[in-house]
Structure formats: structure tokens, C-alpha cells
C-alpha positions as CSV (number, residue, x, y, z in Angstrom):
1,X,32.6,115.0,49.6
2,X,31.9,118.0,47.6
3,X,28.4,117.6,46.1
4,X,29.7,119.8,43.0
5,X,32.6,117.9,42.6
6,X,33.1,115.9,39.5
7,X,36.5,114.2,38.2
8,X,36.7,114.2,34.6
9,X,35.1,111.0,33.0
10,X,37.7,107.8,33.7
11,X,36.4,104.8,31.9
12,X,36.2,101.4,33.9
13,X,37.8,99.6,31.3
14,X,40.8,102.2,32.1
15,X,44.0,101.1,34.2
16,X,44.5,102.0,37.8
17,X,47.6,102.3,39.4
18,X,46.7,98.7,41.3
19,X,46.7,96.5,37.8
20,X,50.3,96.5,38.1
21,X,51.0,95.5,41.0
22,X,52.7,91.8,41.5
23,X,50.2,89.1,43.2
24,X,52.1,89.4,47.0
25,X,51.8,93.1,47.1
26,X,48.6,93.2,45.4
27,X,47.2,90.4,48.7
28,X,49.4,92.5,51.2
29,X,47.3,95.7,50.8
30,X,44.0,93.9,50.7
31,X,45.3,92.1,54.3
32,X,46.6,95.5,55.5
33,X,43.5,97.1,54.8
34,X,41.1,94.0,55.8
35,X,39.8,93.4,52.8
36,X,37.1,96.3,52.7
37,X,36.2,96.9,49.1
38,X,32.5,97.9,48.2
39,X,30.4,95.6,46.3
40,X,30.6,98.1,43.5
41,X,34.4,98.2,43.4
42,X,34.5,93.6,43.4
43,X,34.7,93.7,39.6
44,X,37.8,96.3,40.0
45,X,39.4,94.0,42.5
46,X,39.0,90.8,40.4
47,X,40.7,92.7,37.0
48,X,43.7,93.8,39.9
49,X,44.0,90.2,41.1
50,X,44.1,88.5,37.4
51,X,46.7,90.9,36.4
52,X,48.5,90.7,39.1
53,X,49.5,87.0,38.1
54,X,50.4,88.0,34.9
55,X,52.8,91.1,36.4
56,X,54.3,88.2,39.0
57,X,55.2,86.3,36.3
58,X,56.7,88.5,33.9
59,X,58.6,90.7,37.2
60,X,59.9,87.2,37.3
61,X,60.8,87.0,33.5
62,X,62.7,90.9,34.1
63,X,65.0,89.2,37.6
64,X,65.8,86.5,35.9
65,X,67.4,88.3,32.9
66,X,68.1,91.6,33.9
67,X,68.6,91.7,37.7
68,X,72.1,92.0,37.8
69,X,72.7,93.9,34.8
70,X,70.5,96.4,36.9
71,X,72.3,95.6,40.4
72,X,75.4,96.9,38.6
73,X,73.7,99.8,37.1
74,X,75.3,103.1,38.7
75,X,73.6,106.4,38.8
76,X,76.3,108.3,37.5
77,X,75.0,111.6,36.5
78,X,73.4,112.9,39.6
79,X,69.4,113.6,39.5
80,X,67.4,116.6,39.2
81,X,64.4,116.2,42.0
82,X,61.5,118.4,41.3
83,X,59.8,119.1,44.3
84,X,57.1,121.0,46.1
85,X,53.3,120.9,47.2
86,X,50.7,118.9,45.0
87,X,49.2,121.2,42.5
88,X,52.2,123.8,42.6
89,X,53.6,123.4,39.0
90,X,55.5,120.4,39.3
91,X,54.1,118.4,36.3
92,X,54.5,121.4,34.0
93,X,57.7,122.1,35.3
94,X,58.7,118.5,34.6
95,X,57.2,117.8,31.0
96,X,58.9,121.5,30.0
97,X,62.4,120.2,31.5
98,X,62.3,116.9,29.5
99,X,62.1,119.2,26.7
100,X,65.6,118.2,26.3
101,X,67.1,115.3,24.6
102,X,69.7,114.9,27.5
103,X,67.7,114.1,30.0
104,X,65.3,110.7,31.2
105,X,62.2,110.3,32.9
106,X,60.1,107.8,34.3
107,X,57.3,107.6,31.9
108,X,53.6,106.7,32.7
109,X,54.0,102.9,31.7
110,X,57.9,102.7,33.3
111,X,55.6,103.8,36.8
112,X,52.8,101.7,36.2
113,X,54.6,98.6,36.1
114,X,57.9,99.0,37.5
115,X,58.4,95.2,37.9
116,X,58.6,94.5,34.2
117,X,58.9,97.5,31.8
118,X,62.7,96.7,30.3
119,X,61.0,93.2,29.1
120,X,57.6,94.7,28.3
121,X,57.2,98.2,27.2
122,X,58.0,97.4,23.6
123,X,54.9,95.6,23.4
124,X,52.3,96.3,25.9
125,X,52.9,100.2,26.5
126,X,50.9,101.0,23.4
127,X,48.1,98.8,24.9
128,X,48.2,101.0,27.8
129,X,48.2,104.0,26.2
130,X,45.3,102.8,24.2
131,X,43.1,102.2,27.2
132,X,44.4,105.6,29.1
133,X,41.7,108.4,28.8
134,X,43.7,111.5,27.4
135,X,42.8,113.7,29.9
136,X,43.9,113.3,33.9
137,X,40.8,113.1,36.1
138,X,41.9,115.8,38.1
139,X,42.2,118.6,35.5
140,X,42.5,118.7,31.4
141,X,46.4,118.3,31.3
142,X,47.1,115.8,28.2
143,X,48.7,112.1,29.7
144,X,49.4,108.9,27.7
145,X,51.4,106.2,28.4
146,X,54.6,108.1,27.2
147,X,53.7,111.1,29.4
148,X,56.7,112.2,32.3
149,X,55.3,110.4,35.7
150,X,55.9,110.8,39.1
151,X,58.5,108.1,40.8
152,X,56.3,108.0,44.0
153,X,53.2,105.8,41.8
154,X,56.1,103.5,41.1
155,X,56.7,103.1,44.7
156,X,53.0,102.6,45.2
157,X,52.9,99.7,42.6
158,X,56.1,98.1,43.8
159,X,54.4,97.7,47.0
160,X,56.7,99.6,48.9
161,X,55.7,102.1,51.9
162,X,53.9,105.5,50.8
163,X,51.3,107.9,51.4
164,X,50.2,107.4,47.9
165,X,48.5,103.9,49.0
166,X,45.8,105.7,51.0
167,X,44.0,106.0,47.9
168,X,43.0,102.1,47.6
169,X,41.0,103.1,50.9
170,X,40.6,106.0,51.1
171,X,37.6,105.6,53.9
172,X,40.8,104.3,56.4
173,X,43.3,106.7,58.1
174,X,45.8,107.0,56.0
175,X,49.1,105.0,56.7
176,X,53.0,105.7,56.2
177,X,52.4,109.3,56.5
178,X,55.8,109.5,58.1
179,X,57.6,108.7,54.9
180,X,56.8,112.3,54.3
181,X,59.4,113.6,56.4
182,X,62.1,111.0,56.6
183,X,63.6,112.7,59.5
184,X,60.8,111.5,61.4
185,X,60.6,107.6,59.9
186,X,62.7,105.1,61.5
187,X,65.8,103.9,60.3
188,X,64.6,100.5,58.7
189,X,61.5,102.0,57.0
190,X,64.2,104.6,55.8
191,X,66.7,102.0,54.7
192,X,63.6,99.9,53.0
193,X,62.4,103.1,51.4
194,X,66.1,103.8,49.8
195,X,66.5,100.2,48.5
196,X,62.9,99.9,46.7
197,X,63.8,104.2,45.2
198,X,67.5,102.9,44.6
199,X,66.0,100.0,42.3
200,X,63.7,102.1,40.6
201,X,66.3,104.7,39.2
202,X,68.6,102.1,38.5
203,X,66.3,100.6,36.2
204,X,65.8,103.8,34.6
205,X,69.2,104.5,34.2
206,X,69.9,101.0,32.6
207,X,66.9,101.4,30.5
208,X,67.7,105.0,29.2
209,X,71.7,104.6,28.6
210,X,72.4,106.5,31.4
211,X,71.0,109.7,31.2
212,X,70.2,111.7,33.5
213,X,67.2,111.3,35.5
214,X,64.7,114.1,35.9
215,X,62.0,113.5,38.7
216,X,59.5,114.6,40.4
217,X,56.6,113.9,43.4
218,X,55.9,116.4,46.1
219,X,56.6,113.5,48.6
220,X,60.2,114.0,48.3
221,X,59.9,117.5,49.6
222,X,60.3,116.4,53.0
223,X,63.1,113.9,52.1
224,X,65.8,115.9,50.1
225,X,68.7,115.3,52.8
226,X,68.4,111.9,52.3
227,X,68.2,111.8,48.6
228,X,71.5,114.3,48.9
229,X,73.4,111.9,50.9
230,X,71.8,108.7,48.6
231,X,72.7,110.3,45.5
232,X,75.5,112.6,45.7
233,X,75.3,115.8,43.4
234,X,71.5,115.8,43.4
235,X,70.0,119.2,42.2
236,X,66.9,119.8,43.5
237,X,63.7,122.4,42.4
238,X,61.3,123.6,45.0
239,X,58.1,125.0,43.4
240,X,56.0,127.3,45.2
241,X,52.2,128.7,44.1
242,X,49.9,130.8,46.8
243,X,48.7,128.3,49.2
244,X,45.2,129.5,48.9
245,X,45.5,128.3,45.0
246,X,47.3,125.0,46.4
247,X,45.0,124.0,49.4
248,X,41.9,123.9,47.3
249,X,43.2,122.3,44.0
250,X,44.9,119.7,46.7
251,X,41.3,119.2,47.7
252,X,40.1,118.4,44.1
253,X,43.1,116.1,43.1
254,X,42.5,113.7,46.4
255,X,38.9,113.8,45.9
256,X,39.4,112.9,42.0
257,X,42.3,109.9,42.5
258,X,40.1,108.5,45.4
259,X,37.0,108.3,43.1
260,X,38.9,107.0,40.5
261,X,41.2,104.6,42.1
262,X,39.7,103.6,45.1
263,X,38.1,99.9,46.0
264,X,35.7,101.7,48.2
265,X,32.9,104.4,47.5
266,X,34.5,107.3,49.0
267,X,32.6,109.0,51.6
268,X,34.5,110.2,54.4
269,X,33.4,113.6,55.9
270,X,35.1,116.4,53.9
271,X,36.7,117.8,57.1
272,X,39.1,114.1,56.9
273,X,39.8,115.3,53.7
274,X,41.1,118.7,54.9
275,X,43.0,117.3,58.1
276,X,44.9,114.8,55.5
277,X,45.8,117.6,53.4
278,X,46.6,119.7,56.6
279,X,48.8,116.9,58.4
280,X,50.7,116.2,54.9
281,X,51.8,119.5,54.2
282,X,52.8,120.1,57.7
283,X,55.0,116.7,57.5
284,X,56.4,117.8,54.4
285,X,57.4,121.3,54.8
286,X,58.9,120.8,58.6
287,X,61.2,118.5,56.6
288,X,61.8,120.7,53.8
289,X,62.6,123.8,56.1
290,X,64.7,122.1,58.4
291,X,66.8,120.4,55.3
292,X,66.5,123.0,53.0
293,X,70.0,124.8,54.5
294,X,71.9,121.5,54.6
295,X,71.6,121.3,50.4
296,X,74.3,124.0,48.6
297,X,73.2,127.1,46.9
298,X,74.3,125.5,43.5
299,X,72.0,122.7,44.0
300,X,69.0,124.5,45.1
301,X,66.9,126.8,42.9
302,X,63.3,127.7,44.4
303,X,60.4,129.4,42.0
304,X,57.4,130.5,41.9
305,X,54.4,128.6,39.9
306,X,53.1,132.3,38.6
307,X,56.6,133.3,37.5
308,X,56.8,129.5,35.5
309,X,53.4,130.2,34.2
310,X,54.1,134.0,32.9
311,X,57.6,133.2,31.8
312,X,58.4,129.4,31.0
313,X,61.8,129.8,28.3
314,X,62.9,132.6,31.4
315,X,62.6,130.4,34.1
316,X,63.9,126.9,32.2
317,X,67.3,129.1,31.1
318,X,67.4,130.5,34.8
319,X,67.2,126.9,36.1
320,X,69.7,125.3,34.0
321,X,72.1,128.8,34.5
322,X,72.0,128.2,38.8
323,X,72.0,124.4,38.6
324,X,75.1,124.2,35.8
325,X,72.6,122.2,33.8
326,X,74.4,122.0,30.6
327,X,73.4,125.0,27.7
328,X,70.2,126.1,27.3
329,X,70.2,125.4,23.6
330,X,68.0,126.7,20.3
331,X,66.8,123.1,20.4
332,X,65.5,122.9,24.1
333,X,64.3,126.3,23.5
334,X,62.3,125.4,20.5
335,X,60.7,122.1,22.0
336,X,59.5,124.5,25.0
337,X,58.1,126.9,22.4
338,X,56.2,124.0,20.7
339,X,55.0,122.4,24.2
340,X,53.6,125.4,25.1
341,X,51.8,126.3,21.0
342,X,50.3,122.1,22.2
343,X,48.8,123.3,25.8
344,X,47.5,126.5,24.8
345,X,44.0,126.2,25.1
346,X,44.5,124.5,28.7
347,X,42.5,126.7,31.3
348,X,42.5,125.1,34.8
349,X,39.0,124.5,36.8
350,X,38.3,127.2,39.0
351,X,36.4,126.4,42.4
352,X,34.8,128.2,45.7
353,X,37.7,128.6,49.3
354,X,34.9,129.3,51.8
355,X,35.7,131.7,54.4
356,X,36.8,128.7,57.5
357,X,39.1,127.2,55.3
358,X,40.9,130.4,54.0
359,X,41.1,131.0,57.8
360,X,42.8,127.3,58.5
361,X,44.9,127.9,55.7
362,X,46.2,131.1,57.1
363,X,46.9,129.8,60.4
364,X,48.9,126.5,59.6
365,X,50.4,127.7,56.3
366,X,51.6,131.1,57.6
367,X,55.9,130.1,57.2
368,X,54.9,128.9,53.7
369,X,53.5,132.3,53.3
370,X,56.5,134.2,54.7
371,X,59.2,131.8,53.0
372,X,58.3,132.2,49.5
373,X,57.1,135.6,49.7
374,X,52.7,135.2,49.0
375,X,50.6,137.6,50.9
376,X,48.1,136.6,53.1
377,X,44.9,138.0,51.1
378,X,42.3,135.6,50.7
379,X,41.0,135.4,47.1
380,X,37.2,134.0,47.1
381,X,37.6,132.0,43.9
382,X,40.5,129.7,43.5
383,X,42.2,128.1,40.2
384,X,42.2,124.4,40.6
């Protein structure tokens, strides 16, 4: 680890991701990963179990009242996936998109306990909000318990297969990494990653009238055939930034949710920490180049984090003028004026790209360079 490095303060009293997990998924990862929490991180682990039984019971409470309202839930209005590297602008693209009334998203609560938010959120979502710090550990963006969240922490807290659970253990290789490019995951882990996503949305659309979804995790980069064929109609937004920019504010976020979330005391070698990075994005993006072509031009915008950050209002309207979006109107335009006055003083970290990993970057990111246009000069400080 970076001696440098510090995440922004996260209280212990503060949720993780695990407290909402259900008491069989919760004892599954502990068995997967052999039960290797640090003595510092038992207290953690205790909290995680006792809520789990309180999650079990009220997932149970949600099945036996709303299962089959949700089974019969259909995802009529197709989604709009926002997709692209960690750290690339998806989260702002995403808050600045559910700028408009017409559109749903998974919310920071809906994510954190997937089981049981229809039943719940009325009543404990302000708890959770309460105990949320507002700031993310990873940078100064504003969160709370209503903030937009990304579907793949759902996944993670449902239990299902994902990348995302490396960060319980982060000292471990990492597992599932293959659920990065579905192309190259077999066809039951495919099938049993469709039916936990597939549940999810559902939910959502049952719980927000049918709206249409807007979502986003970078993990679906490498998976946007399949979520074409699974949900006919899906539009999809690649963001792109300069991957010297990405690569070391990747670093920083990885090192920040494994501090944070973790049941060990992270201290794996930083060169682990580059290879993981390394080995996702190369997962990823030979999905998203080889599936990129099989997705029509009307369903496909691509952009550029700079361009997003110089001209939001510009590239929202151009967004919803490819994608046939519905009318860009006074009212979304004003909520993405006043989002914007609300994050004005935000000023991302900045941090050092030695000299070797600008060179790694270089050589294994070079398509990424060519396909969205960056050129290959190697700034020496880096906004994380």
C-alpha cells in the first residue's frame, strides 16, 4: 500500500456493504474465504453476522408478500446501462441523468439491502442515511442513502457471483473475475448471474411504477451483449477519460473500499494491486470491443469524461438526442443547472503516476488509447 494514502475518514459505526447481507450468504463468503478475518476486523464480523439474521428474516417477510407480485413484474421500458472504466465519470454521469423525473434508479439503501427494501425502506432508510458519512471514502462526492448506486453492490449483498466480493479479502486472489467478460464465463454462472440481475431490476421496476431504469457499474462493460439479448431495447453509455487519469484514481478507489470494507488489514504488495487493476480492465474491454459492434448505432452513444466535465447540459441533450430518450426539457435542464450550482466546490484529489506505471499503462492500455482518441503523453500528476 501507498504510505501516502489516506481514504477519507469512514466511522466504524458506519454500514458496509456486508450488513446486509442475509445469514447464508453472509457464512458462504466467510467458508469461501476460510474464515480469515484479522483480530481487529472480529468486532466488524460480529455486527455483519447479527444483522444478517435480522436481513434473513425480513428477506423472508418481502418473499412471502411480494415475490410474485415481483415474478410477474416486466421490464417494459428497456434500460439505459451506464458503462465504462472505474473512475471515468460514470457516477456523475448517472446522478446528472436522474436529473429527470422519468427515470428510476437503484438508490444507495435499494443496493444495500436488496432482499428487503419494498418492506423496509420507509422506515429504516433514514437510519441508514443517518449513520452514512456524507462523503465517499474514495473522493469528496456527496452520498446518502437516497444517492443513485451502482447495481453490481446489490449483486455483492445478494450473494451472488462478482468481482466486487474481493473486497471482504482483499489479501486473497480475487475470485469471479470472469463475470467481467461474460463471453468468457460459463453458461450456468451466466444463467445464475442473469436470474440474481433479472430479480434485482424487477424489484426496481415494481417498486418505482415502472419507470425506466437508469444504471450503472463498470462491470457491465464487458457484458453488454448479454444485457442486449436479456433486455431487449437496452441503450447503453460508454464513458471514456485518459487512462493515465483512470489507472491511478482506480488505484486510490481499491485501496480506499479495501480499507474500508475489508475483514482483513490490507496489506498485499502494491504491485497485486496493479496486476488486479491490469487483469480487470483487460477482461472488460476484450468484451467491450468484441460486443461493442453487435449493439445498433441508436443504442450506443460513447463520450468522453473531459467533454461531460466541460459541457454537462451539452452532452445530457446529445445523449437523449442519439438514444431517442424522450425531450430534453426546461425542467431536466434546470435540475442539471442546480446539481451542478450543489457540486461546485468539488475538486478531485490529485496524486503522483511514477514513471514504470505510466510505461505499463502504455503498453496494455494502448487500443483504449486509439479507440477513444487520448494521446499517449504521460502527465506526471494525475487527478484522482
Amino acid at each position: 500500500m501507498s504510505e501516502d494514502f489516506k481514504p477519507n475518514w469512514y466511522p466504524f459505526w458506519s454500514p458496509r456493504f456486508w450488513h446486509g447481507m442475509r445469514t447464508v450468504d453472509y457464512f458462504r463468503l466467510l467458508r469461501r474465504n476460510r474464515f480469515a478475518i484479522h483480530p481487529a476486523r472480529v468486532p466488524l464480523s460480529l455486527t455483519v453476522g447479527t444483522t444478517s439474521l435480522f436481513n434473513s428474516v425480513l428477506s423472508a417477510t418481502q418473499r412471502l408478500f411480494l415475490n410474485r407480485q415481483i415474478e410477474r413484474t416486466q421490464i417494459e421500458k428497456p434500460p439505459i446501462f451506464i458503462v465504462g472504466h472505474w473512475r471515468t465519470g460514470t457516477t456523475m454521469l448517472h446522478e446528472l441523468l436522474t436529473c429527470d423525473p422519468q427515470f428510476a434508479f437503484p438508490s444507495n439503501y435499494d443496493c444495500f439491502v436488496p432482499h428487503h427494501f419494498l418492506v423496509t425502506k420507509w422506515f429504516l432508510s433514514p437510519l441508514i442515511g443517518w449513520l452514512l458519512p456524507n462523503r465517499r471514502p474514495m473522493d469528496d462526492m456527496f452520498v446518502d442513502a437516497k444517492s443513485p448506486q451502482e447495481d453490481e453492490f446489490a449483486l455483492c449483498t445478494m450473494g451472488a457471483s462478482t468481482p466486487y466480493l474481493r473486497l471482504a479479502f482483499p489479501n486473497r486472489e480475487p475470485a469471479d473475475m470472469d463475470l467481467l467478460n461474460l463471453d468468457q464465463a460459463s453458461p450456468d454462472r451466466v444463467e445464475r448471474f442473469r436470474r440474481s440481475l433479472e430479480f434485482f431490476f424487477k424489484s426496481l421496476t415494481y417498486h418505482y411504477g415502472g419507470r425506466r431504469l437508469v444504471l450503472k457499474s463498470p462491470p457491465h462493460t464487458g457484458r453488454i451483449r448479454q444485457l442486449a439479448k436479456w433486455f431487449p431495447g437496452a441503450k447503453f453509455i460508454h464513458l471514456s477519460r485518459h487512462p493515465y487519469q483512470v489507472f491511478g484514481s482506480t488505484l486510490r478507489l481499491w485501496r480506499s473500499l479495501d480499507q474500508v470494507q475489508s475483514f482483513q488489514l490490507a496489506n498485499y504488495a502494491e504491485d497485486k494491486l496493479e496486476r488486479f487493476v491490469m487483469d480487470a480492465h483487460r477482461r472488460m474491454y476484450t468484451g467491450y470491443y468484441a460486443q461493442r459492434d453487435d449493439i445498433l448505432p441508436e443504442h450506443l452513444v460513447e463520450l468522453r469524461f473531459e467533454d461531460l466535465v466541460a459541457a454537462p447540459e451539452i452532452e445530457v441533450q446529445r445523449i437523449y438526442e442519439r438514444l431517442s430518450l424522450g425531450p430534453f426539457t426546461p425542467e431536466v435542464h434546470r435540475n442539471i443547472i442546480d446539481y451542478q450550482n450543489q457540486r461546485r466546490d468539488y475538486r478531485p484529489k490529485s496524486g503522483g503516476l511514477d514513471g514504470p506505471a505510466r510505461e505499463r499503462v502504455l503498453a496494455e492500455w494502448s487500443e483504449y488509447f486509439e479507440a477513444f482518441g487520448y494521446e499517449r503523453v504521460a502527465p506526471r500528476t494525475v487527478e484522482v
